[in-house]
C-alpha positions as CSV (number, residue, x, y, z in Angstrom):
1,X,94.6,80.6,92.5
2,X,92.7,84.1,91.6
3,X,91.0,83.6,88.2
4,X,89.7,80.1,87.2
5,X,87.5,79.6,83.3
6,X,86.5,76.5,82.2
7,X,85.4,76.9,78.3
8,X,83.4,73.6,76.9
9,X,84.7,74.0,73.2
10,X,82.8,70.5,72.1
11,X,80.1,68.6,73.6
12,X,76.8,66.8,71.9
13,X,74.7,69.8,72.2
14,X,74.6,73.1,70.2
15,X,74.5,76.4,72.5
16,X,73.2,80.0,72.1
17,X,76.6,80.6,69.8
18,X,75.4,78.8,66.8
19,X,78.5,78.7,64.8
20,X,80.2,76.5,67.1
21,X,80.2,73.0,65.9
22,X,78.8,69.9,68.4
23,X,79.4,66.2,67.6
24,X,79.6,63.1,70.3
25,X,82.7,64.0,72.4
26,X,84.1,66.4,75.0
27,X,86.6,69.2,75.2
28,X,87.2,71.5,77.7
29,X,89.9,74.4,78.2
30,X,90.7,74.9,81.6
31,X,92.3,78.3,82.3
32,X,94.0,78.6,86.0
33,X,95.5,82.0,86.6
34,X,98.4,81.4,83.9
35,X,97.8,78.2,83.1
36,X,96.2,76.5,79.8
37,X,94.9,72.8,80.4
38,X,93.1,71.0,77.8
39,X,91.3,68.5,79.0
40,X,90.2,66.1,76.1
41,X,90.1,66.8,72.5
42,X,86.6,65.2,71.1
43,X,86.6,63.4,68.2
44,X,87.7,65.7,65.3
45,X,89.2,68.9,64.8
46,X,86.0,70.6,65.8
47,X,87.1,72.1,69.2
48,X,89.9,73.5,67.3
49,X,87.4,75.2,64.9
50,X,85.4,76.3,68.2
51,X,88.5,77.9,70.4
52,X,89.4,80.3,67.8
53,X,85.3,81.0,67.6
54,X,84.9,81.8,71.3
55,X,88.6,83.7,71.6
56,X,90.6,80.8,72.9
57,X,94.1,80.0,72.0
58,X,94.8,76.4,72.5
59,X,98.2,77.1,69.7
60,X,99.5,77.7,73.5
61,X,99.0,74.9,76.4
62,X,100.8,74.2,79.3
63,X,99.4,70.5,79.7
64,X,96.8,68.2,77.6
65,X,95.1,65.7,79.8
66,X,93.1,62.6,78.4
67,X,90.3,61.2,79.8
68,X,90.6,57.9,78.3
69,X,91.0,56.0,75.4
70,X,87.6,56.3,73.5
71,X,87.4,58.2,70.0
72,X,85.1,60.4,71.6
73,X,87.7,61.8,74.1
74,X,90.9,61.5,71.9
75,X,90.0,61.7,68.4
76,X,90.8,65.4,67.7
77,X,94.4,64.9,69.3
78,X,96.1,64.3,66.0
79,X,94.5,68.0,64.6
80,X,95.7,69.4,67.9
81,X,99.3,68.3,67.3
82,X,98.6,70.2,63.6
83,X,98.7,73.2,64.8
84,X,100.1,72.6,68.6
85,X,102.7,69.8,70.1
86,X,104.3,71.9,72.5
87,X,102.5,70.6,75.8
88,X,103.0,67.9,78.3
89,X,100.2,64.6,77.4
90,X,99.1,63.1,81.0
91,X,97.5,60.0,79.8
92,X,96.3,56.4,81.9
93,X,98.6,53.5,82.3
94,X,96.8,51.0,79.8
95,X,95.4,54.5,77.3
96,X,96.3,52.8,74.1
97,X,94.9,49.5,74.7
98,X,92.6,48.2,71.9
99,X,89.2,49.5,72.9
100,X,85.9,48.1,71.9
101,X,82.0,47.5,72.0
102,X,79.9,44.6,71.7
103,X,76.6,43.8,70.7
104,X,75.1,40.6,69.7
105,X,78.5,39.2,68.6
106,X,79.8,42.0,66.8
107,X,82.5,43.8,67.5
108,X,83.0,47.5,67.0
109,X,86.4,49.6,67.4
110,X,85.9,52.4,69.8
111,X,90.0,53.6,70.6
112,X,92.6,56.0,69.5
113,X,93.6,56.9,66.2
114,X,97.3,57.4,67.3
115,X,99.8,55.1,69.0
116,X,103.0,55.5,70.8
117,X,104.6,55.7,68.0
118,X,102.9,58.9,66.4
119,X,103.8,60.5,69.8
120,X,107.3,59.8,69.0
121,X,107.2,61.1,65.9
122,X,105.6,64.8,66.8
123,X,107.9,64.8,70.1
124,X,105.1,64.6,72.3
125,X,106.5,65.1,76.1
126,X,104.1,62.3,77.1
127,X,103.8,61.3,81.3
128,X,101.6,57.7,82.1
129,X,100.1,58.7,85.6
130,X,100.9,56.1,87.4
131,X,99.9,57.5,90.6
132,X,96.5,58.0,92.4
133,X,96.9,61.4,92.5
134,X,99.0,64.0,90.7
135,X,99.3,67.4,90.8
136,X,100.2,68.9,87.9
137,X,99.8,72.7,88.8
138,X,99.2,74.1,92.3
139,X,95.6,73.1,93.5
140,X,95.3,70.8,89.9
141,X,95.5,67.6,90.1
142,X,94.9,64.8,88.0
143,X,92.9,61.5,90.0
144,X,92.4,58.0,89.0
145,X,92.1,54.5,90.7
146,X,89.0,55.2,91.9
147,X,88.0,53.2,95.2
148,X,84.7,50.6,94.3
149,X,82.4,52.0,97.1
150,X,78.8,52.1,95.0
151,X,77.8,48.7,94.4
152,X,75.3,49.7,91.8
153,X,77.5,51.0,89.8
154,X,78.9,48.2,87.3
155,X,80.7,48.5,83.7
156,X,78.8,48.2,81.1
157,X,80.2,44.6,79.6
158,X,80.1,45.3,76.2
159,X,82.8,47.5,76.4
160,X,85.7,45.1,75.8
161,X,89.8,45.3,75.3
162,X,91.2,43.2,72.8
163,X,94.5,41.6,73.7
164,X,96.6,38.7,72.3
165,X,93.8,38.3,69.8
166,X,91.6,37.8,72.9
167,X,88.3,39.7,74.3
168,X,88.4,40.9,78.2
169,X,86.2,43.0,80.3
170,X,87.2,47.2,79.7
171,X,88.0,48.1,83.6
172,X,88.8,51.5,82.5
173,X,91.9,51.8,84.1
174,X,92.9,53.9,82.1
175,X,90.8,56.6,82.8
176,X,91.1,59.6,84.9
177,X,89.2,63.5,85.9
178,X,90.7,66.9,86.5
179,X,90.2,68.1,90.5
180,X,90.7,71.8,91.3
181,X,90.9,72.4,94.9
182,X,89.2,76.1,95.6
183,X,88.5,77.9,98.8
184,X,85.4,76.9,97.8
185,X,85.7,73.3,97.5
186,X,86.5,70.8,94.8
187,X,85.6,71.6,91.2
188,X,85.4,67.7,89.3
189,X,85.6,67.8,85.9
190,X,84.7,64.3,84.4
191,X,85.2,62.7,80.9
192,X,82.9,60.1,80.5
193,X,82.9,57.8,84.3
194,X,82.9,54.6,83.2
195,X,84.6,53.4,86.2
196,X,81.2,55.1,88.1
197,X,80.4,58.6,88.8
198,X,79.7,58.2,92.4
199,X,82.6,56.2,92.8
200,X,85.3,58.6,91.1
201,X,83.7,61.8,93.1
202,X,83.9,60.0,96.4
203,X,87.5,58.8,95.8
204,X,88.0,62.4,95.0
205,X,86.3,63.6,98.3
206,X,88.5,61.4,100.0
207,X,91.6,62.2,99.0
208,X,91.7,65.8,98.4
209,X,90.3,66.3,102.1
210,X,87.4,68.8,101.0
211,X,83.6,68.7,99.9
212,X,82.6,69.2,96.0
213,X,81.8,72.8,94.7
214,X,81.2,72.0,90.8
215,X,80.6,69.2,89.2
216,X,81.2,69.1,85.1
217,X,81.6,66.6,82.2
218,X,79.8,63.0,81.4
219,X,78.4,60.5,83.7
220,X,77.5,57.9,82.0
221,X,74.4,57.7,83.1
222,X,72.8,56.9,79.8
223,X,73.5,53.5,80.5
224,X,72.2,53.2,84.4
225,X,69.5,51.0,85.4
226,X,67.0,52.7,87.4
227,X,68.6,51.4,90.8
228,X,71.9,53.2,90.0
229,X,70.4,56.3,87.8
230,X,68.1,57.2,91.2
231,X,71.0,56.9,93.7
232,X,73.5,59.5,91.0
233,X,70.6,61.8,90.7
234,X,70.0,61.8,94.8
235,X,73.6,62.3,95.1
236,X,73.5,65.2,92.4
237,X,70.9,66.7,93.7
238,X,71.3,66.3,97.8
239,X,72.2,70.5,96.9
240,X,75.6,70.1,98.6
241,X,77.1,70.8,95.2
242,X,76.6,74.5,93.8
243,X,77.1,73.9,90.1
244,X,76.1,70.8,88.0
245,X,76.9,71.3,84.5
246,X,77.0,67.6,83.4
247,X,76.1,66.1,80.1
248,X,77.4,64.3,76.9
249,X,77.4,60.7,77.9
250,X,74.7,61.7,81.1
251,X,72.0,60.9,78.5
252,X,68.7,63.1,78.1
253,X,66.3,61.0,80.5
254,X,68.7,62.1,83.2
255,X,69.4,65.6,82.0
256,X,65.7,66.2,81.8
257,X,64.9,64.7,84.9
258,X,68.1,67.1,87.2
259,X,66.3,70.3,84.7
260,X,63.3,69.8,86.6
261,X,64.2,69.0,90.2
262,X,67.8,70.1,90.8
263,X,67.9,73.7,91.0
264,X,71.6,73.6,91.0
265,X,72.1,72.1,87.3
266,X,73.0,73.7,84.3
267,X,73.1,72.0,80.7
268,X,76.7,72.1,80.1
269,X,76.8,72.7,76.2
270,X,79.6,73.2,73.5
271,X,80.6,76.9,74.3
272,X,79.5,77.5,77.6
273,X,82.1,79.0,80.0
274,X,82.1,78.7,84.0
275,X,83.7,81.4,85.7
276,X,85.4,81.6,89.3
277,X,87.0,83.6,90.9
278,X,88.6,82.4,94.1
């Protein structure tokens, strides 16, 4: 690997550009060499709109990886397809089960506009990773099954899956992150962590056989009770990692509190680009 660009074409916050469009959701291009992976798709066509903004063509991709199956994370995949279905689709075993959130007895869709079938349809080249670890270029691989090592870090339970007209607990097992292995160490890029930030990076750690360099995406920590939000910010900040660029789902009581006393962290915002070259 020489040349490595990861391009945030969507996230929550506007940047210095300011006619890219932000919304609630995550995209990221990830350019390797030769290689195009899009990693996430928001949750409309505005990281389409964005890419042709900042001088990215996404009309060619070698893979599209989602994160999981939230609207947030997939919900722009059937504008991708529009203009794009030539790719291979890594998605989770369990991706297009009926996702929800609940509060005070209601219930509240929070899945995929597309099924199986659309995929079908648009001859999507679709692979279920079905393995802990999968590399789907040299040094890029795809991770999930995260080991349970931080105790603190516990599922929200109002996010539920709906089967057989039936509620149960959301494990996210669906859900995955991107790992570059660098000379320089591991470069994580996250979609939202629901199965525990701490807990996915660790796994990664462990498996790939080399310390973090970069640290990207959303954490989750918007919903962490002080126990768990002071440990993932320790962990953030212990300065082992050289670049922090997490947001979206990180929430702005932790974003605020890593501005002031991680030196390392950098608001990752729709159209900001980091750059390495190996």
């Amino acid at each position: 690997m020489k040349n490595l660009e990861i391009t945030t074409l969507v996230e929550n916050s506007k940047g210095e550009h300011l006619s890219l469009e932000n919304e609630h959701g995550i995209s990221f291009l990830i350019e390797v060499d030769d290689k195009k992976i899009l990693f996430d798709t928001g949750q409309t066509d505005s990281f389409i709109k964005n890419s042709f903004l900042l001088n990215k063509n996404i009309t060619t991709l070698d893979h599209v990886v989602l994160s999981h199956g939230h609207y947030d994370h997939s919900g722009g995949f059937r504008e991708l397809v529009k203009v794009n279905n030539d790719f291979k689709l890594w998605i989770g075993e369990g991706f297009f089960k009926l996702k929800y959130g609940f509060q005070n007895g209601a219930y509240e869709y929070l899945g995929n506009d597309f099924d199986q079938q659309f995929l079908k349809n648009h001859n999507i080249n679709t692979s279920y990773i079905n393995q802990d670890i999968t590399e789907i270029e040299k040094d890029v691989f795809i991770v999930t099954n995260f080991d349970k090592t931080q105790k603190d870090e516990i599922i929200n339970p109002r996010f539920v899956i709906k089967e057989n007209n039936e509620f149960y607990k959301d494990a996210f097992l669906d859900e995955v992150l991107i790992a570059i292995k660098t000379s320089k160490g591991i470069i994580a890029i996250l979609g939202c962590s629901h199965p525990g930030m701490r807990n996915m990076l660790e796994t990664v750690k462990k498996r790939l056989n080399a310390p973090l360099y970069a640290v990207l995406g959303g954490t989750h920590l918007v919903e962490a009770d002080k126990t768990c939000l002071d440990n993932s910010l320790e962990y953030l900040n212990s300065g082992n990692i050289e670049y922090v660029g997490v947001s979206h789902c990180t929430g702005f009581n932790a974003m605020e509190k890593m501005k002031k006393s991680n030196s390392n962290y950098f608001h990752n915002r729709t159209g900001t680009s980091l750059i390495i070259n190996n």
